[in-house]
ROBAZA-842658 format. One record per residue: residue number from 1; residue in three letters; chain; x, z, y of N, C-alpha, C in turn. Coordinates in Angstrom, 3 decimals. Atoms other than C-alpha are relative to their C-alpha. Example, Ala and Ser with C-alpha at 12.3 -4.5 7.8 and 13.67 -1.06 7.14 Angstrom:
@pos:1, code:ALA, unit:A, n.u:0.890, n.w:0.000, n.v:-1.190, ca.u:12.300, ca.w:7.800, ca.v:-4.500, c.u:0.900, c.w:0.000, c.v:1.200
@pos:2, code:SER, unit:A, n.u:-0.820, n.w:-0.060, n.v:-1.190, ca.u:13.670, ca.w:7.140, ca.v:-1.060, c.u:-0.770, c.w:0.730, c.v:1.090
This chain:
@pos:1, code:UNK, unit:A, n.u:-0.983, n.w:1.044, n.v:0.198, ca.u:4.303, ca.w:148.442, ca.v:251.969, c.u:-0.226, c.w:-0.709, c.v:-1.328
@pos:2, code:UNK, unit:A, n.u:-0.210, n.w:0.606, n.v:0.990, ca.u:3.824, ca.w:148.132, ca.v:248.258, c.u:-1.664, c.w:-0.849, c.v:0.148
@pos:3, code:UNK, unit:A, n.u:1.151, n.w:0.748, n.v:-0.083, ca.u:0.000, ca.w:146.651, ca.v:249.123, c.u:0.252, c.w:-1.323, c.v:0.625
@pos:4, code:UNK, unit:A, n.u:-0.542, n.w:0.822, n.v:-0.961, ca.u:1.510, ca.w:144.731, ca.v:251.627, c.u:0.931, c.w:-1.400, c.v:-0.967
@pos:5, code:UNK, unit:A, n.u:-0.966, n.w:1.406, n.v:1.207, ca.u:4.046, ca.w:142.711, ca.v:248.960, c.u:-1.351, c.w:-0.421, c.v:-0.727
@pos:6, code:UNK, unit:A, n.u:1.372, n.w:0.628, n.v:1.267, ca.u:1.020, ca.w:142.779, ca.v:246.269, c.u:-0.556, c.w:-1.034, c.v:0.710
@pos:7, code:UNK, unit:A, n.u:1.597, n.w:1.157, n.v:-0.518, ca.u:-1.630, ca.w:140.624, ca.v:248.397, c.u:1.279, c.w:-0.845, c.v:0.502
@pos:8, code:UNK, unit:A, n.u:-0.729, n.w:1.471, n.v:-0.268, ca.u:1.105, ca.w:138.200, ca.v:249.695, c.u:0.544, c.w:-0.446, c.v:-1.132
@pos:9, code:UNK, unit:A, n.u:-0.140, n.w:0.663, n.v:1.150, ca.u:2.347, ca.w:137.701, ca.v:246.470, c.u:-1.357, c.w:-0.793, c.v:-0.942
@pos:10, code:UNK, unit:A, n.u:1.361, n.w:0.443, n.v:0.719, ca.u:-1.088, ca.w:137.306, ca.v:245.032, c.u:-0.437, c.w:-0.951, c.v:1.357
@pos:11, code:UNK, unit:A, n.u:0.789, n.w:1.209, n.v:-0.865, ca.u:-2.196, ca.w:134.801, ca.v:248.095, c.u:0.539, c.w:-1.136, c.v:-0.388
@pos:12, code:UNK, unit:A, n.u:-1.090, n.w:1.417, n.v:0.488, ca.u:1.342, ca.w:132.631, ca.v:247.389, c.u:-0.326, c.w:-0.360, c.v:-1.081
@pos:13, code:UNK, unit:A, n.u:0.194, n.w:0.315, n.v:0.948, ca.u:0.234, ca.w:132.847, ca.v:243.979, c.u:-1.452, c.w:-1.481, c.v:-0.692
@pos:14, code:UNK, unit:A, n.u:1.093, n.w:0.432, n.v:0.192, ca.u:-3.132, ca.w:131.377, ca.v:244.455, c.u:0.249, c.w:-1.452, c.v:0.712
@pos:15, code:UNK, unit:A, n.u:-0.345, n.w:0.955, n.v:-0.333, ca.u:-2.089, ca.w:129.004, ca.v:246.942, c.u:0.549, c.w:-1.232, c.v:-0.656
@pos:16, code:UNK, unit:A, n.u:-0.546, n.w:0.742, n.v:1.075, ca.u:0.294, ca.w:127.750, ca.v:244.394, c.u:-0.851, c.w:-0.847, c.v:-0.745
@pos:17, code:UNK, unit:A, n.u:0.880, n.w:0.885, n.v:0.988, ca.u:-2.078, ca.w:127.030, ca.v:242.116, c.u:-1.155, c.w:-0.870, c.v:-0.334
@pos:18, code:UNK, unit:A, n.u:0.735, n.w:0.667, n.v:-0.793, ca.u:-4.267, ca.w:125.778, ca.v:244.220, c.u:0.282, c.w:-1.885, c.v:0.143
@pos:19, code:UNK, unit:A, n.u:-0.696, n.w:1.148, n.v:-0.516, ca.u:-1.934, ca.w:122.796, ca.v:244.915, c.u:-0.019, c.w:-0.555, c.v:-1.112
@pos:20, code:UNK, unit:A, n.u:0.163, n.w:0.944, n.v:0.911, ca.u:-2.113, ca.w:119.922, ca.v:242.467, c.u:0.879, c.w:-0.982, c.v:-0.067
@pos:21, code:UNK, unit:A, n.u:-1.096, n.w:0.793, n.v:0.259, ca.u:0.650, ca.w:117.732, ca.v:241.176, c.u:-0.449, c.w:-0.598, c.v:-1.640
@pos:22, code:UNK, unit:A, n.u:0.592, n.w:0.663, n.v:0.593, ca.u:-0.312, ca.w:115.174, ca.v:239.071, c.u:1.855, c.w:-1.512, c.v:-0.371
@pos:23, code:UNK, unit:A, n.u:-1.339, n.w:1.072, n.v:0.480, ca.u:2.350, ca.w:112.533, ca.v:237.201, c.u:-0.480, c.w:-1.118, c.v:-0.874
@pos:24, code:UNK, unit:A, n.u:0.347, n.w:1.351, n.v:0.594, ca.u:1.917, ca.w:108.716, ca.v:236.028, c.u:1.162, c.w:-0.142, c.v:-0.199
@pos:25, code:UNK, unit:A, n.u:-1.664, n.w:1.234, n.v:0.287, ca.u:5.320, ca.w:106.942, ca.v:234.434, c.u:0.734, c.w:1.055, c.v:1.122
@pos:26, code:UNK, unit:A, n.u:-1.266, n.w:-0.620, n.v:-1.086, ca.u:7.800, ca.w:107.998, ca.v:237.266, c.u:-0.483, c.w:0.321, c.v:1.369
@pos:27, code:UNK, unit:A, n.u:0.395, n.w:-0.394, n.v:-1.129, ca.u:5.505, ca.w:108.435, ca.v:239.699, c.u:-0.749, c.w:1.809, c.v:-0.284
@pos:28, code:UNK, unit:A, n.u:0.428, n.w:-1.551, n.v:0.607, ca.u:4.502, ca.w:112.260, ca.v:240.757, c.u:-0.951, c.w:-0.007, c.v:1.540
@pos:29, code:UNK, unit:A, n.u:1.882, n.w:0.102, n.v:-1.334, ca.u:1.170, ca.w:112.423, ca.v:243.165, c.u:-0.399, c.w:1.723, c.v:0.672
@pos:30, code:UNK, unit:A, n.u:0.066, n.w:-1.667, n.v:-0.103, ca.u:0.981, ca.w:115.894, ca.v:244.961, c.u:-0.841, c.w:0.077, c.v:1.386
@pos:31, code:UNK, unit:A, n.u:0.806, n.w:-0.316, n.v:-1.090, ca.u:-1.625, ca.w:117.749, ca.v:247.371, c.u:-0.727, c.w:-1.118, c.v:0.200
@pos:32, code:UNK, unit:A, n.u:1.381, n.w:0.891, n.v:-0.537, ca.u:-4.709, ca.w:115.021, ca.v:247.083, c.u:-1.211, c.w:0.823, c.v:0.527
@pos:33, code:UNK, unit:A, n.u:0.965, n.w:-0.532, n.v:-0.523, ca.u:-7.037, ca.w:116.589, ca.v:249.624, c.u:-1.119, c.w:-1.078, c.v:0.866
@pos:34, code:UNK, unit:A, n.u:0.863, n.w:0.668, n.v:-1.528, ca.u:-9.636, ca.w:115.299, ca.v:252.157, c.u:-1.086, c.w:1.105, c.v:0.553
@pos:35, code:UNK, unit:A, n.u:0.451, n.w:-1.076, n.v:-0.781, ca.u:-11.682, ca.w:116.875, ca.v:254.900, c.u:-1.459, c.w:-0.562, c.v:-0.735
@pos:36, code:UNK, unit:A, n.u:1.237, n.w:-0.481, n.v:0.061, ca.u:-15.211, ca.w:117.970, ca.v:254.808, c.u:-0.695, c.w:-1.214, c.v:0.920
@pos:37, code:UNK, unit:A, n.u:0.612, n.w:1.286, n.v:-1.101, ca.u:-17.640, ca.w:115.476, ca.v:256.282, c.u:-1.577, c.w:0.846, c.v:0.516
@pos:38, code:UNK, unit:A, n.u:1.138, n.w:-0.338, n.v:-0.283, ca.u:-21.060, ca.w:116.117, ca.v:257.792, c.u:-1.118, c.w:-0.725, c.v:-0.192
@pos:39, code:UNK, unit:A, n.u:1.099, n.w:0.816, n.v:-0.048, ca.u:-24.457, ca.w:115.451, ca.v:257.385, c.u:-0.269, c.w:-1.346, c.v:0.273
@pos:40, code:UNK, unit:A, n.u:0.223, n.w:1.098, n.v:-0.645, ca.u:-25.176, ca.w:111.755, ca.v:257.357, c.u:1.028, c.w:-0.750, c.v:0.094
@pos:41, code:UNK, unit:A, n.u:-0.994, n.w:0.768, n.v:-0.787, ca.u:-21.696, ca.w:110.996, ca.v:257.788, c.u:0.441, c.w:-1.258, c.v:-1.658
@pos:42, code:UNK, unit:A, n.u:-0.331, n.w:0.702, n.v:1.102, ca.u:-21.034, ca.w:107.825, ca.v:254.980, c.u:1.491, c.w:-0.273, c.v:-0.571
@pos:43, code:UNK, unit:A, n.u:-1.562, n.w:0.551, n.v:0.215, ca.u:-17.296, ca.w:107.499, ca.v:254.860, c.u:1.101, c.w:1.142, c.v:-0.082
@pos:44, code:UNK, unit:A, n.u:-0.972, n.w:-0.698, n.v:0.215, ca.u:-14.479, ca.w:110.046, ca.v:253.948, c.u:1.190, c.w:-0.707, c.v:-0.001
@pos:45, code:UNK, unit:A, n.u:-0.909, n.w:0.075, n.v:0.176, ca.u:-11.314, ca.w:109.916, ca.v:253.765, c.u:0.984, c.w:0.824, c.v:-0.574
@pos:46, code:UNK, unit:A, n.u:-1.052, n.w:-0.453, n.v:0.506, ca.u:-8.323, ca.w:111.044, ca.v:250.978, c.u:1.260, c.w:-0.066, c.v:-0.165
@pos:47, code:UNK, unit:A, n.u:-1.240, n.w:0.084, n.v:-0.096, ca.u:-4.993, ca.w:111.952, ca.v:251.476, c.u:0.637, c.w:0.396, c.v:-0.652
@pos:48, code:UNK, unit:A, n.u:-1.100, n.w:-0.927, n.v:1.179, ca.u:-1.956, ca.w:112.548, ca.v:249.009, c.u:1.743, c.w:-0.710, c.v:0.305
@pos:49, code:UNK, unit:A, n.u:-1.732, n.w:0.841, n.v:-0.047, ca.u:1.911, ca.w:111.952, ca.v:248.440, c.u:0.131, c.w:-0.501, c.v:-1.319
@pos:50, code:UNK, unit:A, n.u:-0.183, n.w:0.548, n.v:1.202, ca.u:3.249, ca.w:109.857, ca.v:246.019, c.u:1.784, c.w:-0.153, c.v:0.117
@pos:51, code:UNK, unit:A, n.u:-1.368, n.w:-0.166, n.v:-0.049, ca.u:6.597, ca.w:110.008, ca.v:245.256, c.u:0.581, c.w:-1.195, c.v:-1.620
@pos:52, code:UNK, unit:A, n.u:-1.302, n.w:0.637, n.v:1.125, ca.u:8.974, ca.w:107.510, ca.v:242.856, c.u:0.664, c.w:0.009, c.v:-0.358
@pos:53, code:UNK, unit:A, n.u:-1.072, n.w:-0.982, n.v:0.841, ca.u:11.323, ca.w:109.137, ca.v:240.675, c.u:0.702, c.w:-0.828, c.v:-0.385
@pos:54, code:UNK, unit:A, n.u:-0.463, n.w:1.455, n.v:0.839, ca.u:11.966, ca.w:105.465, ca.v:238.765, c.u:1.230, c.w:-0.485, c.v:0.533
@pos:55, code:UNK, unit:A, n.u:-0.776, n.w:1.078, n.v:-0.695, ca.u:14.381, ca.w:103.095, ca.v:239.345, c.u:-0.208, c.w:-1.367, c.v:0.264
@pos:56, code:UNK, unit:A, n.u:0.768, n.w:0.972, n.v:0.044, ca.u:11.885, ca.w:100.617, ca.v:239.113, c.u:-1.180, c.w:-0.345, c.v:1.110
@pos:57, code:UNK, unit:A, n.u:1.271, n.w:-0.185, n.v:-0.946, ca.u:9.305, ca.w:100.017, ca.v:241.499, c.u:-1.415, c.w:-0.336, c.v:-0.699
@pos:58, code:UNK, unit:A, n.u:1.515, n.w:0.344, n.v:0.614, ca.u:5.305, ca.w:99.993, ca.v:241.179, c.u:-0.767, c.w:0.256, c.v:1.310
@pos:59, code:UNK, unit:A, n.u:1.302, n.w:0.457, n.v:-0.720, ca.u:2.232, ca.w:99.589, ca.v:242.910, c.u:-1.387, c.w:0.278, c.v:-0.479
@pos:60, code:UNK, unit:A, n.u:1.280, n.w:-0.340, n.v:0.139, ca.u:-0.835, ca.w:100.959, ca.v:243.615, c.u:-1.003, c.w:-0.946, c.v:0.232
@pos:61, code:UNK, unit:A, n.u:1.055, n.w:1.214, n.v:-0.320, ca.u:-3.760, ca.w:98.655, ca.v:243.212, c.u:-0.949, c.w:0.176, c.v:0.062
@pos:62, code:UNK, unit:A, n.u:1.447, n.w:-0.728, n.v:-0.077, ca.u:-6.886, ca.w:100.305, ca.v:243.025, c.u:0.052, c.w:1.635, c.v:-0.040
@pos:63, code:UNK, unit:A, n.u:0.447, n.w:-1.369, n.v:0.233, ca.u:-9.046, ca.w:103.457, ca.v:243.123, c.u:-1.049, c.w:0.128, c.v:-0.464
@pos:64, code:UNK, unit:A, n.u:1.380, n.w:-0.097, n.v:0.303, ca.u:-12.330, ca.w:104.236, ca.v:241.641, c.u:-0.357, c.w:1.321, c.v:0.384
@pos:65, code:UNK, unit:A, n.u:0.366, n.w:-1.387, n.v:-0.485, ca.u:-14.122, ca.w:107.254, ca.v:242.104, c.u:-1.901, c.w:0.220, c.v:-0.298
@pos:66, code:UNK, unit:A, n.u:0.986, n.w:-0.210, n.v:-0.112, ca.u:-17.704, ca.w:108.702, ca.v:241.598, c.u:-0.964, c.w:0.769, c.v:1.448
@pos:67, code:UNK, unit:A, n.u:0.113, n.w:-0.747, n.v:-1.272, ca.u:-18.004, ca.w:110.463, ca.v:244.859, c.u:-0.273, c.w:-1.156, c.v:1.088
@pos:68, code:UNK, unit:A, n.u:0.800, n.w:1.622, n.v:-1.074, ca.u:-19.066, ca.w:106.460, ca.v:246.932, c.u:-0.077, c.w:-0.641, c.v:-0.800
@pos:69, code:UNK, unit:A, n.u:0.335, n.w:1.839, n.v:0.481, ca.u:-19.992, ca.w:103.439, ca.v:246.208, c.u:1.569, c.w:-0.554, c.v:0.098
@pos:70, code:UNK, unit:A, n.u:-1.452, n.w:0.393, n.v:0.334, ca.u:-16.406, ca.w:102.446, ca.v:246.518, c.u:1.208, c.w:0.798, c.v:0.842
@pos:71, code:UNK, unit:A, n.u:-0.999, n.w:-0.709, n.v:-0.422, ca.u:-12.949, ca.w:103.443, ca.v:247.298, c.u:0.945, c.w:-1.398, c.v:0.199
@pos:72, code:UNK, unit:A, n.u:-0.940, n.w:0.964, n.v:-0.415, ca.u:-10.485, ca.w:101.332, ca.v:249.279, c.u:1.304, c.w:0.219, c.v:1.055
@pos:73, code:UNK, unit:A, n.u:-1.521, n.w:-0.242, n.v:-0.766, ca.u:-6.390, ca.w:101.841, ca.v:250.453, c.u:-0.312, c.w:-0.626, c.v:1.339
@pos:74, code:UNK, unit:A, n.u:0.233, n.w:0.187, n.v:-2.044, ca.u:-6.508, ca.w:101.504, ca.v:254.469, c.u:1.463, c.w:0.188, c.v:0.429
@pos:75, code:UNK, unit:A, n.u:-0.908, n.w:-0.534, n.v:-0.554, ca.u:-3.646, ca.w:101.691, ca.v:256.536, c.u:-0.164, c.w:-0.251, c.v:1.744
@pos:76, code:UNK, unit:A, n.u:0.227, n.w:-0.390, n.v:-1.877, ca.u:-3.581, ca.w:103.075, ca.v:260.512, c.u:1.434, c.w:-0.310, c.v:0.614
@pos:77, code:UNK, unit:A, n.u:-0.954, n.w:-0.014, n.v:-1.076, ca.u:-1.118, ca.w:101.121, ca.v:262.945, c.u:-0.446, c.w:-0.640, c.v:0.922
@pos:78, code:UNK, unit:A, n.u:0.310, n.w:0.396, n.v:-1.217, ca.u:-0.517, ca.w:100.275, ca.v:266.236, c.u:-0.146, c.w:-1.575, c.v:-0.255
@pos:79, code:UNK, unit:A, n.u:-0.248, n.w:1.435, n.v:-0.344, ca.u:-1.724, ca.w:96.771, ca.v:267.293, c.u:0.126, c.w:-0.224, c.v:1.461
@pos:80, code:UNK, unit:A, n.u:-0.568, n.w:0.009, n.v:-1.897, ca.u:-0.471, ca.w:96.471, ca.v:271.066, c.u:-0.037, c.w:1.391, c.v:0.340
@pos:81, code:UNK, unit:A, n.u:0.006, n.w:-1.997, n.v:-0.312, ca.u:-1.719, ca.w:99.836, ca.v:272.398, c.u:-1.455, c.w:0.663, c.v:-1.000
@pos:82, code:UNK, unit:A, n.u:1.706, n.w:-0.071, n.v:0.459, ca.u:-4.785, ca.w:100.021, ca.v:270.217, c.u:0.383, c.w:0.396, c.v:-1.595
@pos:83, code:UNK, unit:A, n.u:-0.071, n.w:-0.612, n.v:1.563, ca.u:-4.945, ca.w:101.900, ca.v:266.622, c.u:-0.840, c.w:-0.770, c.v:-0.785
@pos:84, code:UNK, unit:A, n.u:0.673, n.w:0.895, n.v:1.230, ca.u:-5.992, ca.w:99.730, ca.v:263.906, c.u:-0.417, c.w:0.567, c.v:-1.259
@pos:85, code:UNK, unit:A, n.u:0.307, n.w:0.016, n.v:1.255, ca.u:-7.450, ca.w:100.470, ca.v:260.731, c.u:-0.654, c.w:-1.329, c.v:-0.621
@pos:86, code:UNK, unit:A, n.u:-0.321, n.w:1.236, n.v:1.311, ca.u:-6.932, ca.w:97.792, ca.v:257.501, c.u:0.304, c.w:0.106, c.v:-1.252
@pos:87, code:UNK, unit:A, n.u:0.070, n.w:0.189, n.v:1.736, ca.u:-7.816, ca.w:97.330, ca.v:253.866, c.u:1.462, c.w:-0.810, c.v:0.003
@pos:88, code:UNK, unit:A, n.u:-1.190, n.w:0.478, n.v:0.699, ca.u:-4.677, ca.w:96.987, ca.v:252.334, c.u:-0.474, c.w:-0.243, c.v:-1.491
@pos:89, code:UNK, unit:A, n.u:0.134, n.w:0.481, n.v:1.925, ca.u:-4.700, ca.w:94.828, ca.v:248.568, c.u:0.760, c.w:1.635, c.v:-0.626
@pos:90, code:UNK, unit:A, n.u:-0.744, n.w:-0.677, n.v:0.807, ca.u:-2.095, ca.w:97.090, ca.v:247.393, c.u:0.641, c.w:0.801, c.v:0.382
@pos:91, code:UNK, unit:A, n.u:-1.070, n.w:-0.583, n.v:-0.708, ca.u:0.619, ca.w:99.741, ca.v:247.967, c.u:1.198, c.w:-0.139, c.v:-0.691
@pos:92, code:UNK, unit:A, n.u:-1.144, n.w:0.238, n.v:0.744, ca.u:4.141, ca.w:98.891, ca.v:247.081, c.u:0.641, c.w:1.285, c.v:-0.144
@pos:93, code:UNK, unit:A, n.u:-0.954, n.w:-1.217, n.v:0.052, ca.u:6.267, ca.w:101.715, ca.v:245.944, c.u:1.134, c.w:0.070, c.v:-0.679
@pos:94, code:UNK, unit:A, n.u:-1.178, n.w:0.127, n.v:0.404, ca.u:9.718, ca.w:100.893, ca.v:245.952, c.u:0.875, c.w:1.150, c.v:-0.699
@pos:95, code:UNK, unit:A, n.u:-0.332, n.w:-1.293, n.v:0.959, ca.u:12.107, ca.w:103.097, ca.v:243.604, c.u:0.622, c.w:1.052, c.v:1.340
@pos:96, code:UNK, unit:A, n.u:-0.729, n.w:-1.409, n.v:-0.773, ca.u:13.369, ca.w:106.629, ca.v:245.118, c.u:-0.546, c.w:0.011, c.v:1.742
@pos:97, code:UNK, unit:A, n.u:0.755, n.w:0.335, n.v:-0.936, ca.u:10.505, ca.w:106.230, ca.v:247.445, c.u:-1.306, c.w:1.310, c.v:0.271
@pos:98, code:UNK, unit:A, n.u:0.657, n.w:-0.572, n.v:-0.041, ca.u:8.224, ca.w:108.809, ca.v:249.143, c.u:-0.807, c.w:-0.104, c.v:0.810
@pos:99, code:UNK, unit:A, n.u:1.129, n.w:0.707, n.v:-0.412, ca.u:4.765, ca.w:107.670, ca.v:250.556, c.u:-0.984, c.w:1.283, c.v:0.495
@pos:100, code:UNK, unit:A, n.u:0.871, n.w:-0.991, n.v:-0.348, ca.u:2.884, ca.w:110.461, ca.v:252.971, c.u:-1.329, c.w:-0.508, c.v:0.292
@pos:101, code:UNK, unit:A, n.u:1.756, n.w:0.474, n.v:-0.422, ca.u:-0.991, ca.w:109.538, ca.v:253.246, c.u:-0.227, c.w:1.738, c.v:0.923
@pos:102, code:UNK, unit:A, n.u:-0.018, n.w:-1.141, n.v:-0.887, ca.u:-1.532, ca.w:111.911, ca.v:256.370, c.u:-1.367, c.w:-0.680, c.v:0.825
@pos:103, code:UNK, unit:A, n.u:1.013, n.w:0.729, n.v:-1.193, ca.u:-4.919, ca.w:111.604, ca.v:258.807, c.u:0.448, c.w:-0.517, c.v:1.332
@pos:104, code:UNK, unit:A, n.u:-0.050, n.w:0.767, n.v:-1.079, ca.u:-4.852, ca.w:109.229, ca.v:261.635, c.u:1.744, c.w:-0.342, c.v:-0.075
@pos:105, code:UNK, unit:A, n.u:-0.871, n.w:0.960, n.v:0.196, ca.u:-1.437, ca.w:107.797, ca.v:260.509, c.u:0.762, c.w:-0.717, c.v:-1.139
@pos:106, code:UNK, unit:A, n.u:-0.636, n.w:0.448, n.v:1.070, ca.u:-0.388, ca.w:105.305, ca.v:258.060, c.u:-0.895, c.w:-0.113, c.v:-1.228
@pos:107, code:UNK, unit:A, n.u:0.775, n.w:0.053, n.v:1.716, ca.u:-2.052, ca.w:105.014, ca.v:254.178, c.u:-1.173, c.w:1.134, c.v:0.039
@pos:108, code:UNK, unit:A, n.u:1.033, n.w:-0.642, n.v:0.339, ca.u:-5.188, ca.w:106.779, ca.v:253.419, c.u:-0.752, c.w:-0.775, c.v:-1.302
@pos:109, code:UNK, unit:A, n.u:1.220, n.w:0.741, n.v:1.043, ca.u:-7.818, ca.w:106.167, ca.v:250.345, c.u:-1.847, c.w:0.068, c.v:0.832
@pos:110, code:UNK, unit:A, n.u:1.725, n.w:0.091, n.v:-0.306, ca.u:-11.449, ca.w:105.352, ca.v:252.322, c.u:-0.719, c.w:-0.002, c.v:-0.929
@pos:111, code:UNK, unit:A, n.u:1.270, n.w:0.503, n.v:0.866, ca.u:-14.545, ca.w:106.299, ca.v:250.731, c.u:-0.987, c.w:-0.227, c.v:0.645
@pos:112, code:UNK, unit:A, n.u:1.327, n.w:0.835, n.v:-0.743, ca.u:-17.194, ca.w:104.244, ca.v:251.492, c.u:-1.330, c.w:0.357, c.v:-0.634
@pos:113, code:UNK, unit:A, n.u:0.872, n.w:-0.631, n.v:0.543, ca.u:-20.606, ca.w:105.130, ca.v:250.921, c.u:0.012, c.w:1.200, c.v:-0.830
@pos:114, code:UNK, unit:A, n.u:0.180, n.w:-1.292, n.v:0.895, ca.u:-20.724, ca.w:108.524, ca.v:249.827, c.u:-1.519, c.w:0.350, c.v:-0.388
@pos:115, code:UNK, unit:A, n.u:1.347, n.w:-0.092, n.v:0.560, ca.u:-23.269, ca.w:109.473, ca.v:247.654, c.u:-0.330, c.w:1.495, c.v:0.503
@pos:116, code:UNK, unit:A, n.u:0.216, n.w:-1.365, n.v:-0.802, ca.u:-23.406, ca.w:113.378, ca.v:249.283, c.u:0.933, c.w:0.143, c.v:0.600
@pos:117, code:UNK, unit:A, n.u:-1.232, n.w:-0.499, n.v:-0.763, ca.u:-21.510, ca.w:114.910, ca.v:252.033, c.u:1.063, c.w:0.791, c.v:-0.933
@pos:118, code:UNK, unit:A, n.u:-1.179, n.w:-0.876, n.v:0.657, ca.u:-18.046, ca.w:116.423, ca.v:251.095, c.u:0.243, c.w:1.302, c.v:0.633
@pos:119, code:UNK, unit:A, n.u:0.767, n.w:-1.228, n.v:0.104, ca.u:-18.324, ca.w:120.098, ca.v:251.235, c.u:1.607, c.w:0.984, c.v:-0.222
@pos:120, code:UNK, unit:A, n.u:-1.395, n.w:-1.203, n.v:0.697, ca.u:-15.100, ca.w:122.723, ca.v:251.573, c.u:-0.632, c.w:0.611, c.v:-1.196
@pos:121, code:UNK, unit:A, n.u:0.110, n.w:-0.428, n.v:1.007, ca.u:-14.180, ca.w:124.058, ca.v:248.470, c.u:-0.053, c.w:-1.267, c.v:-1.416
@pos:122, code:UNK, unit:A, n.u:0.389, n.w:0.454, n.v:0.313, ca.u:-15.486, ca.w:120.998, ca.v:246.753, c.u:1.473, c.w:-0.826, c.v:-0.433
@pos:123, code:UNK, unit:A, n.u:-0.858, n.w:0.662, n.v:0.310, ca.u:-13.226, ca.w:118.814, ca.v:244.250, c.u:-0.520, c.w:-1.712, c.v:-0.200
@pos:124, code:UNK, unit:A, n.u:0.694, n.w:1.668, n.v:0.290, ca.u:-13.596, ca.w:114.814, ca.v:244.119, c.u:1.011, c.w:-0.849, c.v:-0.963
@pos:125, code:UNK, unit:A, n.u:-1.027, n.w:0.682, n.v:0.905, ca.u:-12.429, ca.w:112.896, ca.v:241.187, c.u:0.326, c.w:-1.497, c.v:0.359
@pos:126, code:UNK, unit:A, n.u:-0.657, n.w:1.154, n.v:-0.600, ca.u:-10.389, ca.w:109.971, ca.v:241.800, c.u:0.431, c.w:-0.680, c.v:-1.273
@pos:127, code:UNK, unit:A, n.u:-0.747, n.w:0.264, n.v:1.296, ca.u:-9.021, ca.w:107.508, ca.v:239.144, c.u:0.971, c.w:-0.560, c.v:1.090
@pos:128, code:UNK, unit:A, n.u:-1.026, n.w:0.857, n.v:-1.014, ca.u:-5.654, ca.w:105.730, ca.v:240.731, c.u:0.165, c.w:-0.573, c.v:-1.243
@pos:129, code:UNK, unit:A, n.u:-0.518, n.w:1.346, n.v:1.055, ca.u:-4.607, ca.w:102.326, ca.v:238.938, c.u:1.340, c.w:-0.476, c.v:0.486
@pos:130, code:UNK, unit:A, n.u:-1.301, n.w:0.666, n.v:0.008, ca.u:-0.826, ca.w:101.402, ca.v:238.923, c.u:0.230, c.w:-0.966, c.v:-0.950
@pos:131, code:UNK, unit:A, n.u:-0.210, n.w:1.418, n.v:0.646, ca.u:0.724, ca.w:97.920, ca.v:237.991, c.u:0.565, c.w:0.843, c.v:-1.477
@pos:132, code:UNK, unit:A, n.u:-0.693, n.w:-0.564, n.v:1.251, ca.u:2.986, ca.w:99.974, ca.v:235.494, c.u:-0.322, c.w:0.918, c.v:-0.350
@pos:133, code:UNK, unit:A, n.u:-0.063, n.w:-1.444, n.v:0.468, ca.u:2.260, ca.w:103.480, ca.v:235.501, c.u:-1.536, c.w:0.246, c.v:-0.575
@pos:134, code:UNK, unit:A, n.u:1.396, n.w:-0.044, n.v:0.317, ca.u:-1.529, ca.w:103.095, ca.v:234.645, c.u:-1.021, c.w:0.127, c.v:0.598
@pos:135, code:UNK, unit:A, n.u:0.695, n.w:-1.123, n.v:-0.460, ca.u:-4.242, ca.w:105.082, ca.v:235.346, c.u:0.503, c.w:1.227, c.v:-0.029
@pos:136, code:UNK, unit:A, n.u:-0.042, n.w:-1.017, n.v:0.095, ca.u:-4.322, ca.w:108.372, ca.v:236.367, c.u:-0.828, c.w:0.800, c.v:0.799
@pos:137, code:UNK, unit:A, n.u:0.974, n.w:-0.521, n.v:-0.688, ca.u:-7.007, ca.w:111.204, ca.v:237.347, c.u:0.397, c.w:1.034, c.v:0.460
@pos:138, code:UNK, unit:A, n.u:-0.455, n.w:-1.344, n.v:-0.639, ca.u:-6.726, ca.w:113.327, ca.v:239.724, c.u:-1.188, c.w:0.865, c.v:0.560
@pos:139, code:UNK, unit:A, n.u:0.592, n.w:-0.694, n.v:-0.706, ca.u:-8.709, ca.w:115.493, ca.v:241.917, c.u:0.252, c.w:0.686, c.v:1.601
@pos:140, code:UNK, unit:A, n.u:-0.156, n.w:-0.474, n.v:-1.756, ca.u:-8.757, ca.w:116.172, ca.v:245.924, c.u:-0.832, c.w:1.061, c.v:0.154
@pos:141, code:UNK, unit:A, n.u:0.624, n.w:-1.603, n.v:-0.617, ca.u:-9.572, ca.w:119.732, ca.v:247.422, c.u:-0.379, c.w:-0.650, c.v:1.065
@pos:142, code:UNK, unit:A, n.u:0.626, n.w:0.506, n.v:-1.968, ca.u:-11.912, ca.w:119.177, ca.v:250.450, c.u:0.045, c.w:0.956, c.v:0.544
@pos:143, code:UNK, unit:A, n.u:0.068, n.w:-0.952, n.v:-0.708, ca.u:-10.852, ca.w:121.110, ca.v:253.070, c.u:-0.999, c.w:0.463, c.v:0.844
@pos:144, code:UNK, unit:A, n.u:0.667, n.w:0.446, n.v:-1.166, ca.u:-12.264, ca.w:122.186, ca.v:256.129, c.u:0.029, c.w:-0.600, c.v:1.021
@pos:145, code:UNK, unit:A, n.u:-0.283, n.w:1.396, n.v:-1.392, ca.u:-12.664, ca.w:119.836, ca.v:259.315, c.u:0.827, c.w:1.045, c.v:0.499
């Protein structure tokens, strides 16, 4: 029993700290991951939450990154019966506002041209650019597919 508490406490523990929460101005950025890609494959995709604490609103306007040739906000909706993906300029983030980037719906960060496949285990640095809140660097865990 008492092994039994130890290793789940020590997994929650790791898990924990595993997880990444990251803060600009009033914004607070949590769990930036993306999956594993394969051989050959040029394009990833990173997902996170962003949350707005402010009473102000802001906006995400860019991303940079060393991990492609570029990085660009996308968003996945329906157009009649047909799933769209679209470069979005910007992301608005009205105050007391919480923004899920989830696969195959809604906001994502595309990376385009990757310079190597993305690899579980593997961290990818990201810069994010807000109108107000700045820059800020983070890092995405690549899971597995």
């Amino acid at each position: 029993m008492k092994r039994t508490l130890l290793a789940l406490t020590c997994g929650l523990a790791v898990n924990w700290a595993m997880a990444a929460d990251y803060h600009a101005g009033d914004l607070h950025i949590s769990n930036p991951h993306a999956r594993a890609t394969v051989p050959g494959q040029t394009t990833g995709a990173v997902y996170f939450t962003i949350e707005n604490t402010g009473k102000t609103g802001d906006k995400l306007l860019g991303i940079t990154t060393s991990a492609s040739q570029s990085a660009e906000l996308h968003n996945m909706q329906m157009d009649g019966d047909i799933m769209r993906m679209r470069e979005v300029g910007a992301l608005e983030l009205p105050p007391a506002v919480v923004i899920e980037m989830l696969p195959a719906d809604g906001y994502h960060i595309m990376l385009i041209g990757l310079k190597k496949p993305l690899m579980a285990g593997q961290k990818i640095p990201l810069t994010l650019r807000f109108e107000k809140a700045g820059k800020v660097a983070i890092e995405a865990a690549v899971d597995k597919r």
